[in-house]
DRENRO-823898 format. One line per 2 residues: their letters; for each residue x, y, z of C-alpha. Coordinates in nm, 4 decimals, m for minus. Layout:
A	X:Y:Z  ...
***
This chain:
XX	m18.3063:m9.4425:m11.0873  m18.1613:m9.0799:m10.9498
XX	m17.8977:m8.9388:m11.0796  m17.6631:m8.7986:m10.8409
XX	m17.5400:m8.4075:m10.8353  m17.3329:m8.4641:m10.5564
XX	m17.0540:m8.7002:m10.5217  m16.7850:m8.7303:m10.2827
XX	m16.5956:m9.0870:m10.3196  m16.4914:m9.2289:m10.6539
XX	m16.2434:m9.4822:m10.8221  m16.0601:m9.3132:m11.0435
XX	m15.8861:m9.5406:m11.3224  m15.6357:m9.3611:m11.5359
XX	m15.3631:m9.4688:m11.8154  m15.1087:m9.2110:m11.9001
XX	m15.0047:m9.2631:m12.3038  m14.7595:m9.4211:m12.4397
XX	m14.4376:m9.3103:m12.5801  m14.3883:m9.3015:m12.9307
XX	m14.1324:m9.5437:m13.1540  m13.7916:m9.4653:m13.2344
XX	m13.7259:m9.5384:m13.6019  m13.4237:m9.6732:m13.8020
XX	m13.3481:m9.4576:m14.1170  m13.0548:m9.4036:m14.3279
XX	m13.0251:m9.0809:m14.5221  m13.0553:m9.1465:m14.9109
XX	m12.9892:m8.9036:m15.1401  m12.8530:m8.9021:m15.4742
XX	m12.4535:m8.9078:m15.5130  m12.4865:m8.9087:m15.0992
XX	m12.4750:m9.3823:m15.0644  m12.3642:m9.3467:m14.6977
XX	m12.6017:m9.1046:m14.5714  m12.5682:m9.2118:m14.2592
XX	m12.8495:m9.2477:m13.9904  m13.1277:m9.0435:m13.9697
XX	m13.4013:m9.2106:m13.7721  m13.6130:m8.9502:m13.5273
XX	m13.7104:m9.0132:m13.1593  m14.0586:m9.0710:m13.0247
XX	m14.2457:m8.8658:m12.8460  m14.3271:m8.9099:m12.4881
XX	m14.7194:m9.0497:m12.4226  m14.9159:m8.7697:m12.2344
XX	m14.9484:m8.7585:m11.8518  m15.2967:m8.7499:m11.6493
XX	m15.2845:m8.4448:m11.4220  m15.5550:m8.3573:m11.1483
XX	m15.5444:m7.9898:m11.0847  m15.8177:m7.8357:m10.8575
XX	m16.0252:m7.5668:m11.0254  m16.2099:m7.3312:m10.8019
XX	m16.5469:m7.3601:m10.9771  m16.5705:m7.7597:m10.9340
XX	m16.7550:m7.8371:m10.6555  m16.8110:m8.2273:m10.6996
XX	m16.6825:m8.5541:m10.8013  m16.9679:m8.5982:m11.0239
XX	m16.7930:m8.6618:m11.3718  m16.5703:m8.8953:m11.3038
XX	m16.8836:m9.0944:m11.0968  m16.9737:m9.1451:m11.4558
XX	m16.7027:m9.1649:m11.6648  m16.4362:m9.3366:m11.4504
XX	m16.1998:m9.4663:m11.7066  m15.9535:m9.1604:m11.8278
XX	m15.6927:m9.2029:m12.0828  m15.4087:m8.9641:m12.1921
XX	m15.2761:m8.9176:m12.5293  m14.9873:m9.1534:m12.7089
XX	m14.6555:m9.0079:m12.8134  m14.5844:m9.0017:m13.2046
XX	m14.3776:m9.1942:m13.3776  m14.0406:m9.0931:m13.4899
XX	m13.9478:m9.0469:m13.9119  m13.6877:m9.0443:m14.1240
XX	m13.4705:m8.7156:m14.1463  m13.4263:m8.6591:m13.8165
XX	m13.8162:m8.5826:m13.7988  m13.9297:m8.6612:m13.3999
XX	m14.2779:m8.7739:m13.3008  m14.5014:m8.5083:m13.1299
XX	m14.5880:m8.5188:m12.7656  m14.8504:m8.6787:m12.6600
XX	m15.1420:m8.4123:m12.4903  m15.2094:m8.3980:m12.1375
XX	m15.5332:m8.4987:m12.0251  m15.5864:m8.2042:m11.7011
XX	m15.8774:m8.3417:m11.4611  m16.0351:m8.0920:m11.2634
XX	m16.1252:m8.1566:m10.8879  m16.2837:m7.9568:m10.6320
XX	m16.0241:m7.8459:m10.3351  m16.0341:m8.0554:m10.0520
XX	m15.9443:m8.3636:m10.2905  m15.8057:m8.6464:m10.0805
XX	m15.6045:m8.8742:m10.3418  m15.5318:m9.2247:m10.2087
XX	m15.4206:m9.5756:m10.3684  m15.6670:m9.8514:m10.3755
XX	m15.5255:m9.9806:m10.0914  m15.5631:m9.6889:m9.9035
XX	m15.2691:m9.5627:m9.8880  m15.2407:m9.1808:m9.9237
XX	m15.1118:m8.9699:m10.2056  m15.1907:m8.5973:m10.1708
XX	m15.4092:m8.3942:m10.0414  m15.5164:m8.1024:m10.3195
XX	m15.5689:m7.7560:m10.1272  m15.5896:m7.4553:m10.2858
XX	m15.6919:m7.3377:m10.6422  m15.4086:m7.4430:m10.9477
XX	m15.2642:m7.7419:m10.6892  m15.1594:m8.0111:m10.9485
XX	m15.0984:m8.3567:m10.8789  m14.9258:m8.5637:m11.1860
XX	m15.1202:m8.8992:m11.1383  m14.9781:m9.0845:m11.4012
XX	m14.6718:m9.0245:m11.6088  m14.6552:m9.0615:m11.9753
XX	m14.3869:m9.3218:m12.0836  m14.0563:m9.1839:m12.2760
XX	m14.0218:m9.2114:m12.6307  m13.7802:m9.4354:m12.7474
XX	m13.4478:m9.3387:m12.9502  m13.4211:m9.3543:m13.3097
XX	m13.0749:m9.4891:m13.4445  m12.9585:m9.1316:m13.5078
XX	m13.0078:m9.0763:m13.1398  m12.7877:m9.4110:m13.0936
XX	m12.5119:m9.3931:m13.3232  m12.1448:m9.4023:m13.1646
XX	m11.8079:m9.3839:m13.2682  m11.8277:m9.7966:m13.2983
XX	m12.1413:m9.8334:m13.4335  m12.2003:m9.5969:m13.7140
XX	m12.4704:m9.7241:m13.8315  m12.7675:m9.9085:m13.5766
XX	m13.0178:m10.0979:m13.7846  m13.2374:m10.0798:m13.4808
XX	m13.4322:m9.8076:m13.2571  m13.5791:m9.8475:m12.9156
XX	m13.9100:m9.9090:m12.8861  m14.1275:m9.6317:m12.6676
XX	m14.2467:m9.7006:m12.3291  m14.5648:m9.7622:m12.1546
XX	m14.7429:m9.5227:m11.9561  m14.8384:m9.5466:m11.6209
XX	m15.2060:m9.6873:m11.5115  m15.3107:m9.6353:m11.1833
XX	m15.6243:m9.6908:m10.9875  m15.6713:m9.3856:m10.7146
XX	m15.9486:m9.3112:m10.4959  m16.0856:m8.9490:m10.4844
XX	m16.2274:m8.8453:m10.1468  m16.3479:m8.4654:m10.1171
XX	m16.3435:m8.2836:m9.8155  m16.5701:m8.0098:m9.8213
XX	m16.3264:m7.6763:m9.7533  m16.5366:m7.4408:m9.5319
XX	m16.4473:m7.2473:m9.2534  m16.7221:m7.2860:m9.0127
XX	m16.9179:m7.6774:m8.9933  m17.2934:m7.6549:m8.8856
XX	m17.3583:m8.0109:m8.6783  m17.6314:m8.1145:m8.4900
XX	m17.9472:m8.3685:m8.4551  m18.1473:m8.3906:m8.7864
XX	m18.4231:m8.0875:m8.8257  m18.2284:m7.8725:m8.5922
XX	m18.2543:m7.6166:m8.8369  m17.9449:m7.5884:m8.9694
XX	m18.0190:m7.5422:m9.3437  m18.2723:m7.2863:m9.2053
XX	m17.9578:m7.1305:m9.0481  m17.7333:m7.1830:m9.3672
XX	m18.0399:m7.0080:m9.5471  m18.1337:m6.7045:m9.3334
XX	m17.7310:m6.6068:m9.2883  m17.5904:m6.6686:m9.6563
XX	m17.7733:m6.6805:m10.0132  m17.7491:m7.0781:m10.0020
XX	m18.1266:m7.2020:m10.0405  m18.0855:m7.5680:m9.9396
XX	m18.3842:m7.8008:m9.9468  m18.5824:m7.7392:m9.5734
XX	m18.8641:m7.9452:m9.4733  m19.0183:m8.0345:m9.1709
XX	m18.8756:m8.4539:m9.1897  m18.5965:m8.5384:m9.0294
XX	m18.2957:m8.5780:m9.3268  m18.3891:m8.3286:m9.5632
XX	m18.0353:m8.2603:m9.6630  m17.8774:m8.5294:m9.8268
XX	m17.5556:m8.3494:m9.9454  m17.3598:m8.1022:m9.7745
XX	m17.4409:m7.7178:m9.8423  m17.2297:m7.4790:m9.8687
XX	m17.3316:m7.1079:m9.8042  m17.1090:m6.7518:m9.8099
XX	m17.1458:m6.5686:m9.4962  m17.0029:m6.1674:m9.4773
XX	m16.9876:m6.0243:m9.1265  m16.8289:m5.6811:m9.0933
XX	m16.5075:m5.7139:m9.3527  m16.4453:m6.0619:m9.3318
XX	m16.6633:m6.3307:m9.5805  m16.6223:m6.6623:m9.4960
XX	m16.7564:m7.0127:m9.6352  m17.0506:m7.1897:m9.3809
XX	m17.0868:m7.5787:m9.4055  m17.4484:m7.7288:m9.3405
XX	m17.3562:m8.1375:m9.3186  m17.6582:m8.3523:m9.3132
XX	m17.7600:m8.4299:m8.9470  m17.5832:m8.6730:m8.7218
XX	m17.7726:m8.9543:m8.4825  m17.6108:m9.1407:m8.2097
XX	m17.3681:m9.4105:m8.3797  m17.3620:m9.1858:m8.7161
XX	m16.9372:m9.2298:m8.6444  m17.0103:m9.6026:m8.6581
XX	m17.2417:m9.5737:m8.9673  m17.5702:m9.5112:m8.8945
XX	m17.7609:m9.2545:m9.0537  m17.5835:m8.9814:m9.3106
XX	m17.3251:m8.8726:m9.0585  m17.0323:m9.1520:m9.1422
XX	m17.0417:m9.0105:m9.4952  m17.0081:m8.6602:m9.4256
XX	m16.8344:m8.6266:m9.1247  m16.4826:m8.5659:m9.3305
XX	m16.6634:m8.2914:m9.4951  m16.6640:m8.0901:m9.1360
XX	m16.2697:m8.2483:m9.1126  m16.0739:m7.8574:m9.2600
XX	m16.3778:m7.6210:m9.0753  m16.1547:m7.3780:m8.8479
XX	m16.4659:m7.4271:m8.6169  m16.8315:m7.6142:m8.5016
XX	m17.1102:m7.4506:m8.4360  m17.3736:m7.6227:m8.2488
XX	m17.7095:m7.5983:m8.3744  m17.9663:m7.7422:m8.1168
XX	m18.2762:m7.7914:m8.1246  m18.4779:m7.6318:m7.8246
XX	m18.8437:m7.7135:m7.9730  m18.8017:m8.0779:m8.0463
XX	m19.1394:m8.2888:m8.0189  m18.9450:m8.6213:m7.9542
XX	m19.0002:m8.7251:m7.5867  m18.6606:m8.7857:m7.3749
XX	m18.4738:m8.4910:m7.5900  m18.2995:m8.1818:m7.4675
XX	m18.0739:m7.9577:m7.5405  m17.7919:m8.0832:m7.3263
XX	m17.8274:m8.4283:m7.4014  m17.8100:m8.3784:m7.7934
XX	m17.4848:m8.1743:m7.7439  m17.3347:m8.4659:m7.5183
XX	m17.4395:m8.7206:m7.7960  m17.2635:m8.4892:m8.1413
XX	m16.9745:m8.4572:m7.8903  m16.9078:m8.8097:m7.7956
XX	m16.9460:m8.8859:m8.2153  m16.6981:m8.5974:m8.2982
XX	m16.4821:m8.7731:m8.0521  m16.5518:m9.0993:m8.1534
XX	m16.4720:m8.9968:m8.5553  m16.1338:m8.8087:m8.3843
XX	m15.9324:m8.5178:m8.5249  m16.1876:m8.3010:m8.4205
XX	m16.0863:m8.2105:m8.0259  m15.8892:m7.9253:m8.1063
XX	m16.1919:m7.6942:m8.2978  m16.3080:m7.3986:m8.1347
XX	m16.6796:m7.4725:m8.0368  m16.9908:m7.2556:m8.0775
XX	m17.3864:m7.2927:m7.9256  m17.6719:m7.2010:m8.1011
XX	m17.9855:m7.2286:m7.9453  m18.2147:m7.2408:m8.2288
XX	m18.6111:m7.2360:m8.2612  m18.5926:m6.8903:m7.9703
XX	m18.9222:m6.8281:m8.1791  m19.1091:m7.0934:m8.0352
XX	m19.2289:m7.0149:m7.6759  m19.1634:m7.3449:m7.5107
XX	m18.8499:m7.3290:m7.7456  m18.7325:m6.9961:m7.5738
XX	m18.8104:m7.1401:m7.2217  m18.5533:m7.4316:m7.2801
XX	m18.3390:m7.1899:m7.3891  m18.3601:m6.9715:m7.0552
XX	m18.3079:m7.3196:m6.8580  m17.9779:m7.4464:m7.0327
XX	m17.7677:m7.1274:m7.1279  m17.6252:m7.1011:m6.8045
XX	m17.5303:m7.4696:m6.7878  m17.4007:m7.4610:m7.1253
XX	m17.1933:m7.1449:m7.0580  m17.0447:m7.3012:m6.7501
XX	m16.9108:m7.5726:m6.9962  m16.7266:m7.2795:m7.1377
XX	m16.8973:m7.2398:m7.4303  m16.9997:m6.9472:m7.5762
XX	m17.3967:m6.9573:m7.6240  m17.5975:m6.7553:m7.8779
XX	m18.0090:m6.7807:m7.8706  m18.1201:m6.7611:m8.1596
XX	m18.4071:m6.8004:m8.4406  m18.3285:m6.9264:m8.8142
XX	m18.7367:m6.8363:m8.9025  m18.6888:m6.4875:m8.7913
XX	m18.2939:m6.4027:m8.7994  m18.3131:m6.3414:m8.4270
XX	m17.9529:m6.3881:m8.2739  m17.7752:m6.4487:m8.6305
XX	m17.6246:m6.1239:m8.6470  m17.4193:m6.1972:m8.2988
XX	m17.3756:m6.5316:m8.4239  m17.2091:m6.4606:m8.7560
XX	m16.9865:m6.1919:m8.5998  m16.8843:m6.4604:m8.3430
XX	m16.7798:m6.7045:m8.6634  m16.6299:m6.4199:m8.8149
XX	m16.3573:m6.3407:m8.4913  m16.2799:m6.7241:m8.5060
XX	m16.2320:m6.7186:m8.8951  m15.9671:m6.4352:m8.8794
XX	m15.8045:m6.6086:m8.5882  m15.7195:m6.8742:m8.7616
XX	m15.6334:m6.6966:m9.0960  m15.3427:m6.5665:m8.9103
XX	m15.1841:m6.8596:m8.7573  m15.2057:m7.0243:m9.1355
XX	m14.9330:m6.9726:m9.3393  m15.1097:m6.8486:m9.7181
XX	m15.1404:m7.1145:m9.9311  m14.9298:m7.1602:m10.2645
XX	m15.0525:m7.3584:m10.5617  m14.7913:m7.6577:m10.5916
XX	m14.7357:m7.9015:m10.8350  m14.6442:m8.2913:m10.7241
XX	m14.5565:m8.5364:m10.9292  m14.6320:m8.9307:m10.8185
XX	m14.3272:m9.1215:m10.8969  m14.3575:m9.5105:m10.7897
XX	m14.0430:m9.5992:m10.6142  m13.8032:m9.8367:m10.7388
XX	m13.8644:m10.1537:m10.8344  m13.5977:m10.2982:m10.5926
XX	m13.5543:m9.9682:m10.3495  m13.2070:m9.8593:m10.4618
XX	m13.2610:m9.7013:m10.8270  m12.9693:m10.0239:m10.9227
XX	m13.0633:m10.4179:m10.9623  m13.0759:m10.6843:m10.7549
XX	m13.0318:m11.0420:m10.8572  m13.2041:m11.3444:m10.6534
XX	m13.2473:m11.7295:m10.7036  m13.6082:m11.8392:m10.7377
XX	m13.7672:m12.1712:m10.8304  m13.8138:m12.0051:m11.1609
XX	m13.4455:m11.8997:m11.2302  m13.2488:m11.6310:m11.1724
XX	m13.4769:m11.2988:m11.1199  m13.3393:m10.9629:m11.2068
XX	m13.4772:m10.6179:m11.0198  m13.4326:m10.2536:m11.0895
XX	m13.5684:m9.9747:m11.2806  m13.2959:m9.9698:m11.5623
XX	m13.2874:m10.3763:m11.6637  m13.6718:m10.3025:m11.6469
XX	m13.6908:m10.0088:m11.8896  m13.4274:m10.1255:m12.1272
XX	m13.6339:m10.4374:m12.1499  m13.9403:m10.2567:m12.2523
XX	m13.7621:m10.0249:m12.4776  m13.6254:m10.3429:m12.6961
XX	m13.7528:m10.4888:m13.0055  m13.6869:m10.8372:m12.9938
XX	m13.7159:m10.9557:m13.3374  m13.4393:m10.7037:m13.4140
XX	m13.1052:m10.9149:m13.3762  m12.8916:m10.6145:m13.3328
XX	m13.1342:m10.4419:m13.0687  m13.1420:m10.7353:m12.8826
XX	m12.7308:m10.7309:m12.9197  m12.7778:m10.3880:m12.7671
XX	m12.9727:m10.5070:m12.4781  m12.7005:m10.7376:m12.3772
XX	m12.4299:m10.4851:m12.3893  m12.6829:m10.2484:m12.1597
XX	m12.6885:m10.5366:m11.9095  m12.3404:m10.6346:m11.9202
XX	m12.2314:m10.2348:m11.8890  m12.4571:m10.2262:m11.5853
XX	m12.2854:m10.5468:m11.3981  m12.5692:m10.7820:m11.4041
XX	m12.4069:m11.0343:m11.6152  m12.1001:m11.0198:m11.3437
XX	m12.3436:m11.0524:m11.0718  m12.4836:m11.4080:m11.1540
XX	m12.1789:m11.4825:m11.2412  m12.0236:m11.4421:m10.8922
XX	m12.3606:m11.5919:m10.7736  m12.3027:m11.9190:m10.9149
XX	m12.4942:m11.8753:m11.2438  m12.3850:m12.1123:m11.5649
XX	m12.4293:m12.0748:m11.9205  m12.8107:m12.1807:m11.9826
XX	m12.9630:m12.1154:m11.6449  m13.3183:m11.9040:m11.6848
XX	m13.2660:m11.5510:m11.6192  m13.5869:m11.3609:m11.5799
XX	m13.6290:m10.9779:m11.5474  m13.9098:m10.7569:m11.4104
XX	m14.2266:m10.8303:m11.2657  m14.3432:m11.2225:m11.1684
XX	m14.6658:m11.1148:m11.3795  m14.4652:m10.9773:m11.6611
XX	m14.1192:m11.1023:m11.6798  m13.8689:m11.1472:m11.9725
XX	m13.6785:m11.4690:m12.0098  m13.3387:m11.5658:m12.1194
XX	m13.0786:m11.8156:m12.1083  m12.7936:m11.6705:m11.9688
XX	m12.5110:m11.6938:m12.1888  m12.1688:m11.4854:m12.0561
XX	m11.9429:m11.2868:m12.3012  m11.6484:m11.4199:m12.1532
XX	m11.6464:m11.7627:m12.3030  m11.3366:m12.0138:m12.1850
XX	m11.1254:m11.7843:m12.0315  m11.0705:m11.5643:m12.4168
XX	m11.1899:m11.2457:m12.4794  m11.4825:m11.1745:m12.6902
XX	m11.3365:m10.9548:m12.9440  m11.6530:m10.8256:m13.0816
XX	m11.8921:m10.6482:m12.8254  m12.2338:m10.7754:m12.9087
XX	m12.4731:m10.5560:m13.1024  m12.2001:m10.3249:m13.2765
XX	m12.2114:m10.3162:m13.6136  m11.8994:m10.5221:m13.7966
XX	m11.9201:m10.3259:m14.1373  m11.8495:m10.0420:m13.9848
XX	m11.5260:m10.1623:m13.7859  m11.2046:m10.0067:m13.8622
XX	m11.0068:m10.3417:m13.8404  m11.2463:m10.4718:m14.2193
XX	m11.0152:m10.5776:m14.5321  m11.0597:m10.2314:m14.7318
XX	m10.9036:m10.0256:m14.4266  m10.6550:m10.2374:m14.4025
XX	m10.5902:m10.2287:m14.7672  m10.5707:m9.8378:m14.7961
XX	m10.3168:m9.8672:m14.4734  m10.0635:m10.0991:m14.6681
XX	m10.0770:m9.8565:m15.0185  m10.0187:m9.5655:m14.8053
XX	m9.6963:m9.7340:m14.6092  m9.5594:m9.8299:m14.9617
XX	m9.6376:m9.4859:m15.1259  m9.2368:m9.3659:m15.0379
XX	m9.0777:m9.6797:m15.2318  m9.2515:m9.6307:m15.5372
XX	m9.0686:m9.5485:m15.8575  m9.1225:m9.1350:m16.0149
XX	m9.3169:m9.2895:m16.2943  m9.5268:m9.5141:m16.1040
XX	m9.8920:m9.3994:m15.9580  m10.0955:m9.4792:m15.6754
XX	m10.2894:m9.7113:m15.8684  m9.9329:m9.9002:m16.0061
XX	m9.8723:m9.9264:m15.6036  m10.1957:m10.0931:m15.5431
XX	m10.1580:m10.3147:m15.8557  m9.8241:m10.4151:m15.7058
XX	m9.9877:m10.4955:m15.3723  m10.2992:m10.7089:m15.4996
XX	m10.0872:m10.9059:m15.7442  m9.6687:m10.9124:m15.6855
XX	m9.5960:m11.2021:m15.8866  m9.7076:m11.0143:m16.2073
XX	m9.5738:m10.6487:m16.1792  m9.2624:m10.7567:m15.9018
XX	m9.1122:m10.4933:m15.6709  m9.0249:m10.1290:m15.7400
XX	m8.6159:m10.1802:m15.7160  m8.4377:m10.4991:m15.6763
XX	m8.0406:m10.5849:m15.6932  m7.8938:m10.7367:m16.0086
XX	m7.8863:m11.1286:m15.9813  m8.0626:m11.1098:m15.6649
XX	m8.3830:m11.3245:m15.5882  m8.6216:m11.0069:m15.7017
XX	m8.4663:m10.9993:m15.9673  m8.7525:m11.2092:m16.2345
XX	m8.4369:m11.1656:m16.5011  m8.2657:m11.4084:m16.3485
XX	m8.3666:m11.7602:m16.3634  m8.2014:m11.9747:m16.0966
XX	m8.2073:m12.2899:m16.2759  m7.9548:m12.1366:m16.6032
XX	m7.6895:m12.4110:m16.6543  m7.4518:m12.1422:m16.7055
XX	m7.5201:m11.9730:m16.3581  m7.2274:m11.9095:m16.1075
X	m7.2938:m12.1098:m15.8088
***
């Protein structure tokens, strides 16, 4: 079996990495027991970038190797150590790279040498409890997991970037043409479909150089499939202008040149977005005396068309010199009117899930289905068999209104609540944090030990209000004794027969009533 060197159409399948892991740390160190946190983030996964190089000329690598992964983001460490970024994997394409969706929907079109087009974006890293300690919660034992990348499946379509597109009937000559103006040595024989790829050939007339385009040759019907021509007409799509290359020495009965330029006419036409390209005649084959008699016979109709017409002869170079100049005036032309091209970057970003960036909230047969980028990506980002992430995860929610929304919508306590994609979707049973009409007085995933409202704060509160009423002798520890155990040590000061006072017993005989 052949192996191609020229390829113009591929499926592309690429996966972006994935982000790294956050990690949950605590500092340890010795005479240091509350540390604190010190979990790292991880990295973000590595993005798949095409970027057109201007010595690529085909789509022939990824015709083989069609499956392209980018690198995954490292994980985070202890000591505030963050995972590394995950490489880029840079694809180089030829410019004139037409980037579309499976579907066929359109992406970008890559022009111009350094254009970039971010394919697929790595996923984030996720947080390490460092990263997600607060004022309440001192101390997560949990870190967000890192994200997926993006895979996408794109079609590659090049479209041969010349200046001036060579059509015409198969052996017209014009890799003869492509040869005898340019260096390009493209295969010429005398069958019809000799060139099975298009050639490409650098023409230099005067001070201007310009690119030539030899497309194999077109039948009638080639814009409905027959033949080469429905495979490389888009390469003659970005030419500034046609040049007609007829045959005037043919040896098939019922052919001229007037008929083969009505037949590549009504197939450009057919194939459309071609009306508006300057058009060029040449005659070719002069060399050949019947081939210079047909010559003499059309140029005058052909030139009433308003074309311009240039006789000439590929074997000999006869007429090319005119010719080229001719290409030459309509290159510069159009140089001018186009504004210079500047190298851009684009990034593909899918839209949102739901169209607004928010949520939305509908009632399926399923349950209750939740929408929107955020839910979505705090979803991914959670480690469920972590108690206190998933605590976290309902706070997000909650914060964001979702848990408000089914409410209003008529939701109860143990309906399904499912969120993201039908293929992929995360389950719950909705339970609300407003439970009979009382507050919840502890916000779900915040860590308790950490609270200001826990028995030792409240202990060190009551010393300090009863530091003033202590005695000169007595110490902060006496005032703390006092506190845990009264009945034992008894107040500071008390009045003389008074109820403090543990001298007097109530239940003396001889007591005063």
């Amino acid at each position: 079996m052949a192996v191609p060197t020229f390829v113009d159409r591929v499926t592309l399948h690429v996966s972006a990495g994935r982000g790294g892991h956050g990690v949950a740390s605590v500092h340890r160190e010795k005479f240091k027991p509350l540390g604190g946190p010190d979990g790292g983030n991880g990295g973000p996964g590595g993005s798949v970038i095409l970027r057109v190089e201007p010595d690529v000329t085909t789509l022939v690598d990824y015709h083989h190797s069609p499956h392209r992964k980018a690198e995954h983001g490292g994980h985070g460490a202890g000591a505030h150590k963050n995972g590394g970024h995950g490489a880029d994997l840079v694809l180089a394409v030829p410019s004139g790279t037409v980037v579309s969706l499976k579907g066929g929907e359109p992406v970008a079109d890559l022009v111009g040498p350094g254009t970039e087009l971010v394919i697929a974006e790595g996923g984030r890293g996720g947080l390490g409890n460092a990263a997600l300690a607060s004022s309440k919660r001192k101390a997560p034992g949990f870190a967000l997991l890192g994200e997926p990348g993006d895979e996408v499946e794109v079609v590659l379509e090049l479209k041969v970037v010349a200046d001036i597109g060579l059509v015409g009937f198969p052996s017209a000559g014009k890799s003869s043409l492509i040869a005898s103006i340019s260096r390009a040595r493209p295969k010429i024989a005398d069958y019809p479909f000799t060139t099975l790829v298009p050639n490409l050939g650098v023409v230099t007339a005067g001070e201007t150089t310009f690119t030539v385009a030899d497309v194999p040759g077109l039948i009638e019907g080639a814009s409905d499939g027959r033949g080469l021509g429905h495979d490389f007409l888009r390469h003659v799509e970005r030419c500034a202008a046609l040049v007609h290359v007829l045959d005037t020495a043919t040896m098939e009965p019922g052919r001229n040149p007037l008929d083969d330029l009505d037949i590549i006419e009504r197939e450009l036409s057919r194939y459309g977005g071609l009306d508006d390209r300057p058009r060029l005649v040449a005659l070719n084959k002069v060399d050949v005396p019947d081939g210079r008699d047909i010559s003499d016979m059309v140029v005058d109709d052909l030139r009433a068309r308003g074309l311009r017409v240039f006789p000439i002869s590929a074997a000999s170079g006869e007429g090319t010199r005119a010719l080229t100049f001719a290409m030459a005036e309509i290159v510069l032309a159009a140089r001018e009117e186009k504004a210079e091209e500047v190298a851009t970057r684009i990034v593909l970003r899918p839209p949102s899930a739901d169209g607004t960036g928010d949520f939305t909230v509908t009632e399926t047969p399923e349950g209750w289905r939740v929408r929107g980028t955020k839910p979505e990506r705090w979803v991914r980002q959670t480690d469920f068999s972590n108690d206190e992430a998933v605590g976290f995860l309902a706070d997000r929610l909650d914060r964001l209104g979702i848990e408000k929304k089914l409410a209003g919508l008529g939701a109860v306590e143990g309906d399904t609540v499912l969120i993201g994609h039908p293929d992929n979707a995360v389950v719950f049973d909705f339970k609300p944090g407003l439970d009979a009409g009382a507050e919840n007085l502890a916000r779900r995933g915040e860590d308790t030990r950490m609270r200001e409202e826990r028995a030792a704060v409240g202990r060190r509160r009551a010393i300090q209000e009863n530091m003033p009423d202590r005695s000169e002798t007595e110490t902060r520890a006496d005032v703390a004794r006092r506190l845990d155990k009264p009945e034992v040590y008894g107040p500071v000061s008390y009045e003389i027969g008074s109820d403090e006072d543990p001298d007097w017993a109530q239940d003396d005989p001889g007591a005063e009533d």
